[in-house]
N, C-alpha and C positions, 0 to 999 in steps of 0.2 A: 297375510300375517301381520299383525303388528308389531311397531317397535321395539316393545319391551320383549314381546319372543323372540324377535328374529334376535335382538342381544343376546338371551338366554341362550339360543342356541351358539350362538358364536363366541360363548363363554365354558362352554360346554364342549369346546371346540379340542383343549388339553388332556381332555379325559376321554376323546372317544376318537377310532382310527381315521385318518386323515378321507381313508378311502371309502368309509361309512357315511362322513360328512357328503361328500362327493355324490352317493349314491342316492341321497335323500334330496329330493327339490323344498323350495322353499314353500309349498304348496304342502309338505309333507308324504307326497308322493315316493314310496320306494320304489326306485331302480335297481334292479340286479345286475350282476355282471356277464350274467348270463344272457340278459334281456338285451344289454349293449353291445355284445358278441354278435346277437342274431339280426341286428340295426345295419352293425358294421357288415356282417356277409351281405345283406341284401345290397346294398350301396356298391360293394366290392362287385355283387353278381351281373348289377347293372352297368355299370364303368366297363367290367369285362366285354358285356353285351354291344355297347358304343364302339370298344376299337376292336373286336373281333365278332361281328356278327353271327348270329346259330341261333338255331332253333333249342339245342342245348341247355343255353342260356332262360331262356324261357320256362325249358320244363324243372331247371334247377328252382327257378325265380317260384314258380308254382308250387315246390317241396317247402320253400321256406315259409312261403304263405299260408299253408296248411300247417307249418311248426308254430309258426306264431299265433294262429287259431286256438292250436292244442295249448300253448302259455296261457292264452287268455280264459280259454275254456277253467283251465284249474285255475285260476285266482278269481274269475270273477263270471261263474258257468252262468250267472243271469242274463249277464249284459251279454255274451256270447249269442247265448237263444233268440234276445230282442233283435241282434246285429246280424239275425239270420239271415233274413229276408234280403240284404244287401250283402253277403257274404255268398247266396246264391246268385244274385248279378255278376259279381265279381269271377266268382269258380266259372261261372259259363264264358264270363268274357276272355279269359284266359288262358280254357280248351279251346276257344276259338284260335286265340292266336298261336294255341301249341299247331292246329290245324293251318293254319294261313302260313306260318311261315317253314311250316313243314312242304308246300307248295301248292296249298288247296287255292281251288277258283272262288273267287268272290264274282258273282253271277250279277250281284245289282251295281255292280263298278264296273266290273265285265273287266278286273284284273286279277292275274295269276300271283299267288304269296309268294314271299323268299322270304330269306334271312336276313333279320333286322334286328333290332334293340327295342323293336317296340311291347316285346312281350314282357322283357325284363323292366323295363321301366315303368309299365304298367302295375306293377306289385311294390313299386316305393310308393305313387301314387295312392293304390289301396290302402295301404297298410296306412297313411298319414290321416287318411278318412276315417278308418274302423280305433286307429289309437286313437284319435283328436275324441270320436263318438262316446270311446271305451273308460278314458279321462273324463270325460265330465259324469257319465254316468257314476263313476266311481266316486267323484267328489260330492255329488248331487245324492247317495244314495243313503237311505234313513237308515239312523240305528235303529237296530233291529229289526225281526221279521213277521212283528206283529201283526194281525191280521185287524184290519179296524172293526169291521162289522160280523167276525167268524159266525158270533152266535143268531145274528140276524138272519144271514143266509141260510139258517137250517128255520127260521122261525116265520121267515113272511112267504107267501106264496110269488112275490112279483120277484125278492131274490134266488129264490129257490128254481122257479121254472120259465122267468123271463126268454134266460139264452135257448131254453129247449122252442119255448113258440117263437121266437125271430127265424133261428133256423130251420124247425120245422113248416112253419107258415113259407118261410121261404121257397124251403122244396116243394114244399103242397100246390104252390102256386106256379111255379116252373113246373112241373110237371102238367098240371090241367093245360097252362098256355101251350106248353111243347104239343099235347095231343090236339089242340084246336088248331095250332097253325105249322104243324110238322118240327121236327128237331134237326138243325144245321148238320148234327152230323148222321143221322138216318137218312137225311136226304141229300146228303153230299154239298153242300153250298156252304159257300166261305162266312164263315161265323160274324164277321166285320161286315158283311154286306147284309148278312141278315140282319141282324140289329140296326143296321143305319135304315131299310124298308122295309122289311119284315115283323120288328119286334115291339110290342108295346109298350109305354112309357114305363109300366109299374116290371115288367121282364127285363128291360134297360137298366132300371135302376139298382132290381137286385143283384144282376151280374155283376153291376158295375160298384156295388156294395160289399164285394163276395169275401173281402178284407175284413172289413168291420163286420160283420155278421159273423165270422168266424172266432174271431177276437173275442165278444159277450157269449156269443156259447162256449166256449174254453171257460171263461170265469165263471158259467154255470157251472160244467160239469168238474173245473179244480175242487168248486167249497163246496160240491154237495156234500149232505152229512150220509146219504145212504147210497149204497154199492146201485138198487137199479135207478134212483133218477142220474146218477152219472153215465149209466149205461140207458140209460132214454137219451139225456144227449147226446153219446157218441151217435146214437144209430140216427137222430136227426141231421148233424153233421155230414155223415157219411152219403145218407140220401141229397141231403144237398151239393156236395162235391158229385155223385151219380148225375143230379141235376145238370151241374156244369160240364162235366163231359159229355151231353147229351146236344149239345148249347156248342160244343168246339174250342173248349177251355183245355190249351194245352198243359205241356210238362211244367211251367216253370211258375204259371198263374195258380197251379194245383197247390206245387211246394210252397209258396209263398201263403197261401192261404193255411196250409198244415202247421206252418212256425207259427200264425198267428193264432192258432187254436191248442196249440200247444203251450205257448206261451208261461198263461198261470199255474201252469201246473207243477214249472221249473220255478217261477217265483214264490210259489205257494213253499217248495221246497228244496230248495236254492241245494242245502247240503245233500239231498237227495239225487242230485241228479241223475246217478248213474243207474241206480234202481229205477226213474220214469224213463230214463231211456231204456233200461232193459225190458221194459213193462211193453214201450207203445214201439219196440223191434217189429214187431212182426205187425202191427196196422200200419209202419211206415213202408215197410218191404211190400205190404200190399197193396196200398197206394204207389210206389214207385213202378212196380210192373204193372198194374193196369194205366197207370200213365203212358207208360213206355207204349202198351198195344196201340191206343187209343193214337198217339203221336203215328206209328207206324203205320195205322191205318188212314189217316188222317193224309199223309204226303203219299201213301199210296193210289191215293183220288178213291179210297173205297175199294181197295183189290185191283183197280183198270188196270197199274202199272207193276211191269215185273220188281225180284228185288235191288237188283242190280239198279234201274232204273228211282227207286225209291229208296235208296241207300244215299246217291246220287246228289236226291233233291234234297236227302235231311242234311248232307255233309256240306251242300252251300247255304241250308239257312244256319247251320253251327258258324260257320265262316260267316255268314253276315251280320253275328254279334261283334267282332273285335274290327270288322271293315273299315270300319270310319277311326279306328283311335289308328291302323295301321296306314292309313293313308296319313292322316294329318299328322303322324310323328315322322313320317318322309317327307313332307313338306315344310313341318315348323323346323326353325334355326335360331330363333332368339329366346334368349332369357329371360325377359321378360317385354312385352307389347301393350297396350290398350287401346283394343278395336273402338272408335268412339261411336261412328256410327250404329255397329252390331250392339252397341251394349245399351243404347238410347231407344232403338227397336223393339230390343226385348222390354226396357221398361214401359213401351207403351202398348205392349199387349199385354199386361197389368188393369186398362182402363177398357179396351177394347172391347166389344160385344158384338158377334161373339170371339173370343178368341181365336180359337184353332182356324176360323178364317182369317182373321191379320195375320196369323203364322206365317200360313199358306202363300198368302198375296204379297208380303215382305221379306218371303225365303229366310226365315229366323229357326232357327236351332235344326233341326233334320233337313230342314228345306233347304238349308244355307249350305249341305254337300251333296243334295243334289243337285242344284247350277254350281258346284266348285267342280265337282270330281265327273259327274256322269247324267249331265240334263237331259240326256236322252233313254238312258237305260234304268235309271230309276224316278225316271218321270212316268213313264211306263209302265211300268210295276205300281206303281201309285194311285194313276187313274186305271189298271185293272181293277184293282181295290176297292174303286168307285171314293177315293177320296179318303178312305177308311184305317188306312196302315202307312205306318212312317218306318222307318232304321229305327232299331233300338241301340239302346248302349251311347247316347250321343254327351250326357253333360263332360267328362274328362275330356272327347275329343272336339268340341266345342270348344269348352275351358283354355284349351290348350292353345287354339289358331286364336282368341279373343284375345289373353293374354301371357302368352309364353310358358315356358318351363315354369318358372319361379311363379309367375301369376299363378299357375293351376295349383302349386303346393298349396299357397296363400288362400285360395279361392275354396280347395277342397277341407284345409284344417278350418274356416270358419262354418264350412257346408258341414263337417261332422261333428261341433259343436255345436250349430243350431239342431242336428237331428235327434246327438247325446240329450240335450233338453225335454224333445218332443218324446223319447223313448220314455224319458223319466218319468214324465206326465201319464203316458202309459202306464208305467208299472205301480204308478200311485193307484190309479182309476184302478187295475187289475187286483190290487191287491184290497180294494175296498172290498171284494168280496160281493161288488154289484155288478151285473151286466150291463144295467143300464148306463154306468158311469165310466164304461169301456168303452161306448161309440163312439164317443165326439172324440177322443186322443186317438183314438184306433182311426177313426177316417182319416184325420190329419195326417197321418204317419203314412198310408194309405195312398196319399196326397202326393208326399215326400216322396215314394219309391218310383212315383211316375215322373215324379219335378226330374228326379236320378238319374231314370230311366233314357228321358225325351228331352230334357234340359229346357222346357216350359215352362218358364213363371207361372202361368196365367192358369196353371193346374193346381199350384200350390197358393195365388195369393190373389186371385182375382174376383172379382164382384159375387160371381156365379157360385166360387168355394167359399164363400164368406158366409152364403145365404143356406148352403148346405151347414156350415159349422153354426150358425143362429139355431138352425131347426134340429138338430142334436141336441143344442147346449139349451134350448128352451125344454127339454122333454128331459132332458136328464134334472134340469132344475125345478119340473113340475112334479116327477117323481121323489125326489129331495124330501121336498115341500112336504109329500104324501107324508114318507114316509118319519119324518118328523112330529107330524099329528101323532103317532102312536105312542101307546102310552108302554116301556118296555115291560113293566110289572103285569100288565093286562094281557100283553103280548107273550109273555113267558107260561101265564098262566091258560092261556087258550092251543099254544103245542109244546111247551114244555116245563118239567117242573121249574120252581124259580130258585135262586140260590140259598142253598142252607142256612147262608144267614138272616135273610129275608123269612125262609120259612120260622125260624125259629122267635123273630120279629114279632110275624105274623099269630101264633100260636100263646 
């Protein structure tokens, strides 16, 4: 703000109630009082948690978390949907620790939960994340909800039915690979081993695309202008999600890929929302229980094991989401720390080739709890893997032993301002009404939820994702180029009439 407003406002200051002024940042941001009510409980729920530990505390801490969702949802249902995908990390990490400190076994620590603070404390952390994200997206976002290119997307065949052939080609082509060389889960084999000896570059790539691919088809089928090509790409979607549960793509990789196909269709109609959620209830209710069988069959080894037995194994890998933020909040004490070594490490698996081998051989971010906590029991689990699977859920509790309490707040508000950015970029590209100009922000973000996830630079900023983000941003720019050539008069006149006033021009 400048000067002369931030005076205006403080002149303005006699005319309007003290507690209005107060409410308003100098950003222009309104805060409610209700919004600082639900700040203050959280804060209060966690303190409580500190000197009286419960599991209680935690499942409160998770009600509030969900209220504060539902605030954000009504003021700003976009940025909401974008913050999905990490608001589904969060919700899992959470049950976990409702489970852990309820007393579940943590099997890859090979320790039993209690009651701790570390559930409630984990939801001030969130929350500092998804506000920091939700703030900038709010200050970053365009007036109004104009669509740049609406009329294009019903007029060129590359906007119209791009996202249907990404996704479709995609399935088409998982599917023929899956009948040449078997599918992970018809043939019972761990999905991570198959893909590291089993799966061919171009079956690597789409799995491991299955973000972005979902992304450009959402923004086909948001701006079609006609009922069945939007229903062409749901049902390429669909088969391509079939694809990846064929492949061993569990509960959380599916959800995460449905917000990002979802996506445009909440930005397409922001004031709508509740009608596209009422609309996609029931392909999400169906998607969520075929998820569920598929999970349940999956830690069942295929049927081998009883349920009891396979109840068992799914409740310690729920428990091995929040393992590591519950260990390293009983061992951190300080306020703030700066690990110099750990933080010099990570910057040098930045240059590293390949990466995930410096990780490995430097015990950097997942590797660095297990020689803290359990070199033996989840060194073992690891190399069952064949190398292939790490703990998830690690940047917070990283954050945390790197640099203290206060470092992680600091560390996570500039972490969800750098994301709020990347979403923006997102919703720019989604709302061009191109698929094409959906990949390259979509990977990145894509990027992001792994960096979250694994607390790896080297996923989000290193040589190897640079060359991935060149070879997007060359193809979205070559596309551009195309579609610039055209001339729109010629183009209106070959699929649709042209504007009345044009016509009348014309005549």
């Amino acid at each position: 703000m400048g000067l002369e407003a931030l005076m205006l406002k403080l002149a303005t200051a006699r005319r309007a109630p003290a507690a209005s002024l107060l409410l308003h940042g100098i950003g222009g941001i309104h805060v409610s009082l209700s919004t600082l009510a639900l700040v203050g409980a959280v804060v209060v729920n966690a303190a409580l948690a500190v000197a009286v530990p419960s599991s209680l505390w935690t499942i409160s801490a998770l009600l509030l978390y969900g209220l504060a969702l539902a605030r954000l949802g009504a003021a700003q249902p976009g940025a909401l949907f974008m913050l999905a995908p990490f608001v589904v990390l969060h919700v899992a990490m959470m049950v976990s620790l409702v489970g852990i400190e309820s007393g579940a076994l943590m099997g890859e620590i090979g320790l039993t939960g209690h009651a701790s603070p570390a559930g409630a404390l984990y939801v001030v952390y969130a929350l500092i994340f998804i506000g920091t994200a939700a703030a900038v997206l709010r200050q970053l976002e365009p007036q109004g909800t104009q669509v740049s290119s609406g009329r294009a997307a019903g007029a060129h065949w590359i906007l119209c039915w791009a996202g249907f052939a990404i996704a479709g080609g995609a399935a088409g082509y998982l599917f023929l690979a899956g009948l040449r060389t078997g599918f992970p889960l018809l043939m019972g084999a761990d999905r991570l081993l198959f893909r590291a000896s089993g799966a061919d570059i171009v079956t690597l790539n789409l799995l491991n695309l299955k973000h972005t691919i979902a992304a450009a088809a959402g923004v086909g089928a948001a701006f079609a202008k006609k009922g069945g090509v939007r229903y062409a790409h749901h049902g390429a979607f669909g088969l391509f999600l079939a694809a990846s549960f064929l492949y061993g793509d569990k509960f959380f990789i599916i959800v995460i890929a449905s917000c990002f196909y979802f996506m445009p269709f909440v930005l397409r109609d922001a004031g709508g929302v509740a009608r596209t959620v009422k609309r996609a209830t029931p392909v999400l209710a169906l998607v969520l229980f075929s998820m569920s069988i598929v999970t349940y069959y999956i830690y069942s080894e295929e049927g081998a094991r009883s349920h009891e037995e396979t109840m068992d194994r799914l409740s310690q890998r729920v428990a091995g989401q929040g393992q590591l933020w519950f260990a390293a909040v009983g061992d951190s004490s300080e306020a703030f720390s700066f690990d110099v070594r750990q933080v010099t490490l990570n910057l040098g698996s930045l240059v590293a080739n390949p990466g995930a081998v410096y990780v490995l051989e430097h015990r950097i971010a997942a590797f660095y709890f297990i020689e803290r906590y359990a070199p033996t029991t989840m060194h073992r689990s690891f190399v069952k893997n064949g190398g292939a699977v790490t703990p998830t859920m690690v940047l917070e509790a990283y954050g945390l032993l790197l640099f203290g309490f206060v470092g992680l707040a600091v560390l996570l508000a500039l972490i969800g301002a750098g994301i709020g950015v990347l979403l923006h970029c997102l919703r720019v590209a989604m709302l061009s009404a191109n698929p094409i100009n959906a990949l390259l922000p979509a990977f990145v973000c894509a990027q992001a939820i792994v960096f979250v996830a694994q607390a790896t630079l080297y996923s989000l900023l290193s040589p190897s994702a640079f060359k991935a983000y060149a070879a997007f941003l060359v193809l979205q720019l070559a596309v551009a180029a195309y579609l610039r050539r055209l001339s729109p008069i010629n183009d209106w006149a070959r699929h649709d009439p042209p504007p009345r006033r044009l016509r009348r021009a014309g005549s």
